[in-house]
C-alpha positions in Angstrom: 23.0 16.2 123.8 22.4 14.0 126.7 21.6 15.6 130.1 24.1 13.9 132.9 21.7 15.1 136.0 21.0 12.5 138.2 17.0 12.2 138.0 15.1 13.4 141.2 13.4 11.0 143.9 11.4 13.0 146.1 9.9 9.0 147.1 13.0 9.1 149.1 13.3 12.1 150.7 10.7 13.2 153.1 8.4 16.3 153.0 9.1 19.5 155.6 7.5 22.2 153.4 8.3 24.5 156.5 11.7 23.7 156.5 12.1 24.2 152.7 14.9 20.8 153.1 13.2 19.1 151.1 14.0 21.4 147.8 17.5 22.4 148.8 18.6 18.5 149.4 16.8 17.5 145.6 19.0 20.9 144.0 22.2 19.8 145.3 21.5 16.1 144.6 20.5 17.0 141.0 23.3 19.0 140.5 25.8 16.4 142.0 27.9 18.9 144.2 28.4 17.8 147.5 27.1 20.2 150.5 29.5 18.8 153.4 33.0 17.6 153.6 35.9 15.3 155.2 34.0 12.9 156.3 35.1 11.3 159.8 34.7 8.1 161.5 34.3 8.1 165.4 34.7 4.6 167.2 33.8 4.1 170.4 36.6 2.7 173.2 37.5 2.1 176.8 41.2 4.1 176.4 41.0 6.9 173.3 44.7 7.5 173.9 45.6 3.5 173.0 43.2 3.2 170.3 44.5 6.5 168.7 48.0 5.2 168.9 47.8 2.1 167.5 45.9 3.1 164.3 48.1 6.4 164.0 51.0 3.7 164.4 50.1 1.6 161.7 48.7 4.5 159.1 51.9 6.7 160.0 49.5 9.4 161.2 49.9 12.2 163.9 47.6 11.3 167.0 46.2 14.1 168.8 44.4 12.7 172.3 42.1 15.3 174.5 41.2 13.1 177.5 37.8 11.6 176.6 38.7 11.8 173.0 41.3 11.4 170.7 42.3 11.8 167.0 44.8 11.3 164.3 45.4 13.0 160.9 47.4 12.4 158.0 50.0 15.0 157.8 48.3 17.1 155.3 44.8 17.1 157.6 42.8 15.3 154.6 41.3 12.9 157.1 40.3 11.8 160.8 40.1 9.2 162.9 37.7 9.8 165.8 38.0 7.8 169.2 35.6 8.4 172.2 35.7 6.9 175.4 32.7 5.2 176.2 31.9 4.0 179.7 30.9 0.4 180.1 32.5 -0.2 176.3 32.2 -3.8 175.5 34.3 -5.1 172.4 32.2 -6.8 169.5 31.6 -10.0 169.3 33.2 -11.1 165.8 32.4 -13.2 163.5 29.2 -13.8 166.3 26.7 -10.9 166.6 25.9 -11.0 170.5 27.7 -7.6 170.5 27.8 -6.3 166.4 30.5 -4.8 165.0 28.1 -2.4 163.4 31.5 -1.2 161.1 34.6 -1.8 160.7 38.0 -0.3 158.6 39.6 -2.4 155.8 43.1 -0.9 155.6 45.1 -1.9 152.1 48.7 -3.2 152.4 50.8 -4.1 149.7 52.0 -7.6 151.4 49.7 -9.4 154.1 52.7 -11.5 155.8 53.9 -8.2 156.7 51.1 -6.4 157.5 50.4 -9.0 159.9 53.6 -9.1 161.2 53.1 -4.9 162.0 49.7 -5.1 163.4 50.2 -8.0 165.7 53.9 -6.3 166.9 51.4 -2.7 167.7 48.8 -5.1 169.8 46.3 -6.6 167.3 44.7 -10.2 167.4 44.4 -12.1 164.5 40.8 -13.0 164.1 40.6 -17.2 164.5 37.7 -16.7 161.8 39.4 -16.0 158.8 36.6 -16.2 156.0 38.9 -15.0 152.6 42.2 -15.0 150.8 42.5 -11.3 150.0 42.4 -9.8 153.2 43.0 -10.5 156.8 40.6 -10.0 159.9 42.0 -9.1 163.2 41.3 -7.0 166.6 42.6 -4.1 167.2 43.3 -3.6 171.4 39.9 -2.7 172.0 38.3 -5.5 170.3 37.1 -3.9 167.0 37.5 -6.3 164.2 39.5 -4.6 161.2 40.8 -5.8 158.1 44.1 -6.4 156.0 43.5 -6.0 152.6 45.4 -6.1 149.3 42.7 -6.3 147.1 
């Protein structure tokens, strides 16, 4: 029988004997169990509030906003959207890089007409630079470039 353990690379994990890191991070890697959970993506913004309520409108999630920061969840709390305000935000530069996107969301939809049709009725831009067939680039109010996607 074949053991399934993924093989260890201390090469790419760095050495802090006095930390012990180094051993805990190979044992949970070798064992394939994952040591943190609910992963969540904060975007930075000029208005939280908006931001949150245009993605929260198009994903049917609640939105939460605390001044400076907002949020929205699925109902059943299995995921979060992060939006902090950031003072002197300025809106990526897409396709161009003078101002990266650095990331962006690909959200799938079953038909792109009406995707489109949703996103551009909640305040999204569709992107002039369209580069594929399969998905749709816009901008949401804020100027972050996200996608349409039915493959």
């Amino acid at each position: 029988m074949q053991s399934t353990a993924v093989p260890r690379r201390p090469d790419r994990i760095p050495e802090t004997r006095a930390s012990g890191i180094r051993a805990t991070v190979l044992d949970m890697t070798d064992k394939n169990t994952a040591f943190a959970r609910y992963p969540a993506f904060v975007i930075d913004c000029p208005d939280p509030d908006a931001l949150a309520t245009f993605y929260g409108a198009i994903l049917g999630w609640t939105v939460k906003p605390e001044g400076d920061w907002a949020e929205i969840r699925p109902e059943d709390g299995s995921n979060c959207i992060s939006f902090q305000q950031v003072t002197d935000y300025r809106a990526p530069d897409w396709p161009g890089q003078n101002v990266p996107q650095q990331m962006h969301l690909d959200l799938m939809v079953e038909d792109l007409d009406q995707g489109e049709a949703a996103v551009t009725a909640l305040g999204a831009t569709k992107a002039d630079h369209q580069p594929g067939t399969t998905f749709r680039v816009f901008l949401d109010p804020a100027g972050h470039p996200f996608c349409l996607c039915v493959d």
